[in-house]
C-alpha positions in Angstrom: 104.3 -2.4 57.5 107.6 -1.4 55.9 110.1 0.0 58.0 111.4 3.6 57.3 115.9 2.5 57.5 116.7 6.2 59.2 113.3 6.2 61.6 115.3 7.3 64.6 117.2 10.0 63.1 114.2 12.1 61.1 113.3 14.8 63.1 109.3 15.9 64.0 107.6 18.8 62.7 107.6 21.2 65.9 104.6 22.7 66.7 103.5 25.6 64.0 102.9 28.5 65.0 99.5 29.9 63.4 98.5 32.8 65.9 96.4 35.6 63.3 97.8 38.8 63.9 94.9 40.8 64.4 94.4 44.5 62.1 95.5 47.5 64.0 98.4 49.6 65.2 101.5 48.3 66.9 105.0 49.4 68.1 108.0 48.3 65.8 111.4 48.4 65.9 113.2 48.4 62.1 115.4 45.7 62.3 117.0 46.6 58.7 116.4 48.6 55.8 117.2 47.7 51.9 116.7 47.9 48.4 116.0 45.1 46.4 114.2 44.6 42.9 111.2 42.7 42.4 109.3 42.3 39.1 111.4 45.0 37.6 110.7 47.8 40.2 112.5 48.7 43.0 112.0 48.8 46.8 112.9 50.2 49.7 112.1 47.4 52.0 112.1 47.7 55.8 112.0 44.9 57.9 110.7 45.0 61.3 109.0 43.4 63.8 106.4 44.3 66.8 108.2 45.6 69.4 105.6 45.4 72.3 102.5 43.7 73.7 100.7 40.9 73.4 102.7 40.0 69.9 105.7 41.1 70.8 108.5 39.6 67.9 105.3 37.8 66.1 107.3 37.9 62.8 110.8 36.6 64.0 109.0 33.3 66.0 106.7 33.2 62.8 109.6 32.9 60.9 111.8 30.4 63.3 108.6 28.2 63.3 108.1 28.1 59.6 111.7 27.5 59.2 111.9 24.4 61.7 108.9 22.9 59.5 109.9 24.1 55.9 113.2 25.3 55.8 113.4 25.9 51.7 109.8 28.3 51.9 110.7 30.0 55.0 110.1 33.7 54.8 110.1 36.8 57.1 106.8 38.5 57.1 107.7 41.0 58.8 108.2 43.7 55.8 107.1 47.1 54.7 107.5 47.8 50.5 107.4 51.4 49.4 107.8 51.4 45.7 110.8 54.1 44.0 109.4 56.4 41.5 109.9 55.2 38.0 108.8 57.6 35.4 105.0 56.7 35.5 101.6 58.3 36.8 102.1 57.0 40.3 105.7 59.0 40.8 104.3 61.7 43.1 102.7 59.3 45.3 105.3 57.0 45.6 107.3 60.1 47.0 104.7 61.5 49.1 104.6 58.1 50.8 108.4 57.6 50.8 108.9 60.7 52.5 105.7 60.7 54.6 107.5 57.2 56.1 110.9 58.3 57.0 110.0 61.4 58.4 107.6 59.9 60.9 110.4 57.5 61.7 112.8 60.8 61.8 110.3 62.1 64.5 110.1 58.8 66.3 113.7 58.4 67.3 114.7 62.5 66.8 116.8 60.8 64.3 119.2 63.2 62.4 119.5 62.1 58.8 119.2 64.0 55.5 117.1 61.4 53.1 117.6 63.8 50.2 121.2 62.7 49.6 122.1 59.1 48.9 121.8 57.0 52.4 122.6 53.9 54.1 119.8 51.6 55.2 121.6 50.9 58.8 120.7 54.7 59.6 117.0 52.9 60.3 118.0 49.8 62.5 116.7 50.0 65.8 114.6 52.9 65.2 111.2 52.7 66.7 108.0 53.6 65.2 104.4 52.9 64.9 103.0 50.5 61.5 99.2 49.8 61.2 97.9 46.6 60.0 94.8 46.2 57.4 92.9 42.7 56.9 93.5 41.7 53.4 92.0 38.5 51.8 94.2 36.1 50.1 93.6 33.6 47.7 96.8 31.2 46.9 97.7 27.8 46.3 94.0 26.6 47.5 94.6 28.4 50.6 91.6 31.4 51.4 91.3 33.9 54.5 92.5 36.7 55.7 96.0 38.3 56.9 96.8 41.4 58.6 98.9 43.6 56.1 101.6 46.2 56.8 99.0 49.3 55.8 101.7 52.4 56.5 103.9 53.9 59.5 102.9 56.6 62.2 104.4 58.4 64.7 105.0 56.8 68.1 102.8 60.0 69.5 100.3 59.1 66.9 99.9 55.1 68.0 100.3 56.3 71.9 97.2 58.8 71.8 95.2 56.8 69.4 95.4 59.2 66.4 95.0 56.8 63.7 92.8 55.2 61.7 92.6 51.5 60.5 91.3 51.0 57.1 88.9 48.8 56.7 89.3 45.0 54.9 90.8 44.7 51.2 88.4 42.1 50.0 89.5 40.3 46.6 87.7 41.3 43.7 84.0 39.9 43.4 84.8 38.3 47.1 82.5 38.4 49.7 83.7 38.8 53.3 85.4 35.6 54.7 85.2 34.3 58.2 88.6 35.0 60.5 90.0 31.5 62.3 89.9 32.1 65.9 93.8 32.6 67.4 95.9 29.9 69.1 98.5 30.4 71.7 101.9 29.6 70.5 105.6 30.5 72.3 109.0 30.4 70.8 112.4 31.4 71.7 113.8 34.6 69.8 117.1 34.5 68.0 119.0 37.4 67.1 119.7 36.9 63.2 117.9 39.7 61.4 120.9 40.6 59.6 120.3 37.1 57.4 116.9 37.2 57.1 115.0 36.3 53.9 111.8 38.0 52.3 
């Protein structure tokens, strides 16, 4: 056999962590809100993660075991889109859900912020809220199931007394229903570095 000349100094792959997030409605905390540009629209993305329970900071140990494994692919999951108006049909829905959003999160934390002037997205870190999750099928790179999707944001009344509703599975067109991998346990360390976090 022929002998690998740096054997002793390549490191392992560490142990994947491929818990499914199930569909539903969790606590978050926002960890950091921004704009970027993607495909020619712009974003208001706000990153977060689960805050308590069961998955408590599923997307930051997601993220630290995906970048021990696969450092140049690594990304953090853990992110809600809500698309700026941009002089098409959609405008007054993209604002009904952009404001819908922040003042749910204003209620949340009794935060006191005026979001019809020009704002900073550190006004949202920390702030605590409720997001639900919906199943949505994937198809990519020869890889098929289903992933639970940031759906919208409630009220931390709304998730505490059960007054939502989780929508039912986005199914790929012409797809029929595929079969959800049963969950493995997984634990990992959590490292305070949100602030450098890619998505």
């Amino acid at each position: 056999m022929k002998p690998l000349s740096d054997y002793n100094s390549i490191p392992e792959f560490t142990p994947i962590d491929t818990r499914k997030l199930p569909a539903g409605a969790y606590e978050i905390t926002i960890k950091r809100a921004e704009e970027k540009n993607m495909n020619g629209e712009d974003y208001l993305c706000i990153l977060f993660d689960i805050s308590d329970g069961e998955y408590k900071d599923y997307f930051i140990n997601k993220f630290m075991s995906d970048q021990k494994n696969f450092s140049e692919s690594a990304k953090f999951k853990g992110v809600y889109r809500l698309p700026y108006p941009n002089g098409n049909e959609y405008d007054e829905s993209r604002k009904k859900r952009m404001k819908t959003t922040l003042e749910r999160i204003k209620k949340s934390n009794n935060l006191n912020a005026d979001f019809s002037k020009e704002w900073d997205g550190t006004v949202l870190k920390d702030c605590k809220a409720g997001m639900i999750f919906r199943d949505c099928e994937y198809d990519y790179k020869g890889y098929h199931g289903m992933s639970a999707q940031p759906y919208g944001i409630i009220t931390l009344d709304e998730l505490k007394t059960g007054n939502y509703t989780v929508p039912e599975p986005k199914y790929l067109k012409g797809s029929a229903p595929a079969p959800a991998p049963a969950p493995q346990e997984y634990t990992q360390n959590v490292s305070n570095f949100v602030d450098d976090l890619p998505f």
